[in-house]
C-alpha positions in Angstrom: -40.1 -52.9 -14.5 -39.1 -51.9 -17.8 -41.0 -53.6 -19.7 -43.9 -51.8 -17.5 -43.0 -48.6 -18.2 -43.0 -49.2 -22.0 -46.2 -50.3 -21.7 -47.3 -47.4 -19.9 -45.5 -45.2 -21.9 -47.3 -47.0 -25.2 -50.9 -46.6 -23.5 -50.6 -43.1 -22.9 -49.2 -41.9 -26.6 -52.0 -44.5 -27.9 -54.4 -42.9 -26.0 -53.0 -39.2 -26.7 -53.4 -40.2 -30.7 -56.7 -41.3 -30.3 -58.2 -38.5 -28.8 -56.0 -36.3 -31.4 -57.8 -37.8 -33.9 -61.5 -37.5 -32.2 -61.3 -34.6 -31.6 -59.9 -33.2 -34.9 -62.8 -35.1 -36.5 -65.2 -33.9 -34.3 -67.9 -31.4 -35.9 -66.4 -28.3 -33.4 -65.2 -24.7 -34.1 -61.5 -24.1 -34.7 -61.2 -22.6 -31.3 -63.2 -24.3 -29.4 -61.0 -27.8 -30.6 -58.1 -26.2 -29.9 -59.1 -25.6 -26.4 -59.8 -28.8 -26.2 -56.6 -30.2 -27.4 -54.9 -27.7 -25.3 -57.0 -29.4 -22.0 -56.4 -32.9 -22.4 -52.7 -32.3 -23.6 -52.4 -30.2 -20.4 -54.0 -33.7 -18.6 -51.7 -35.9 -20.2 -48.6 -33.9 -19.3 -50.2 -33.9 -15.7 -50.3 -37.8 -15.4 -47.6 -38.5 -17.3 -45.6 -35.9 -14.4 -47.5 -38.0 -11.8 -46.3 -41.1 -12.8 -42.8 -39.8 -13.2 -42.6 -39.0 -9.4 -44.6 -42.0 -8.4 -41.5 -44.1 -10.0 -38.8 -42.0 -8.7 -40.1 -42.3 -5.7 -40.6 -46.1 -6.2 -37.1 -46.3 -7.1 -36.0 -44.6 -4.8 -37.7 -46.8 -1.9 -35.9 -49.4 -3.7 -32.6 -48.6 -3.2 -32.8 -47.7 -0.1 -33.7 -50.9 0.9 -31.4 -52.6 -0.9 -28.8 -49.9 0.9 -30.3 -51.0 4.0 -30.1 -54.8 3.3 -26.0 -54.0 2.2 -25.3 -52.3 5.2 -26.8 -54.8 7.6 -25.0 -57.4 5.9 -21.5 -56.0 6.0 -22.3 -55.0 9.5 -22.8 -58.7 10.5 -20.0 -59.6 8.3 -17.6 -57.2 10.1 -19.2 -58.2 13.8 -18.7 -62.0 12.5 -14.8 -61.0 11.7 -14.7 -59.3 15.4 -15.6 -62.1 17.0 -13.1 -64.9 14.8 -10.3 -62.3 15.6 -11.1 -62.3 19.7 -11.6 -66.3 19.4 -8.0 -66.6 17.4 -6.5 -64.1 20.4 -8.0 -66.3 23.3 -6.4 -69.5 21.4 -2.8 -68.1 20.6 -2.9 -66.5 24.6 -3.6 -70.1 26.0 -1.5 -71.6 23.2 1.5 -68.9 24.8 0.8 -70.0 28.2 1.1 -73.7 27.7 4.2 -73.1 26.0 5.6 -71.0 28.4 4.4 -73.4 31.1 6.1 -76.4 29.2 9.8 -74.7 28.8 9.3 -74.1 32.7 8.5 -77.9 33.3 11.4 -78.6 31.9 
């Protein structure tokens, strides 16, 4: 996912350079380029705030998930621990009661 974003990250200050460039060498009036620097500078910071929320909010679905995932598995951990606990009980209550009914036989 890293490695993604770099690439992203690369495309879009590539792509911010080139059209830097063009548009500096392009036969315009000083004002009239600055405008247009101004737009597509105001377009980049506009997809570059996109793409910020679109990962947070990628990121965000991700953890949650993996919260999810934790909590169901300590959930059946702890129901798993529940039901070794009542088993070990029910053994040591008959294990008891044979005892007690073997000193009595006695």
């Amino acid at each position: 996912m890293k490695d993604q974003s770099k690439i992203i990250a690369a495309l879009l200050v590539g792509a911010a350079a080139g059209a830097a460039l063009g548009l500096l060498l392009a036969p315009e009036k000083g004002g009239e380029l600055r405008d247009d620097i101004a737009d597509y500078v105001n377009d980049l910071v506009s997809a570059a705030k996109t793409k910020a929320q679109e990962t947070a909010e990628n990121i965000k679905e991700y953890s949650n998930s993996k919260v999810d995932s934790v909590k169901s598995r300590f959930s059946g951990a702890v129901s798993d621990a529940d039901d070794a606990l009542g088993e070990a009980k029910a053994k040591a209550k008959n294990a008891s009661a044979d005892l007690n009914s073997a000193v009595q036989n006695a």
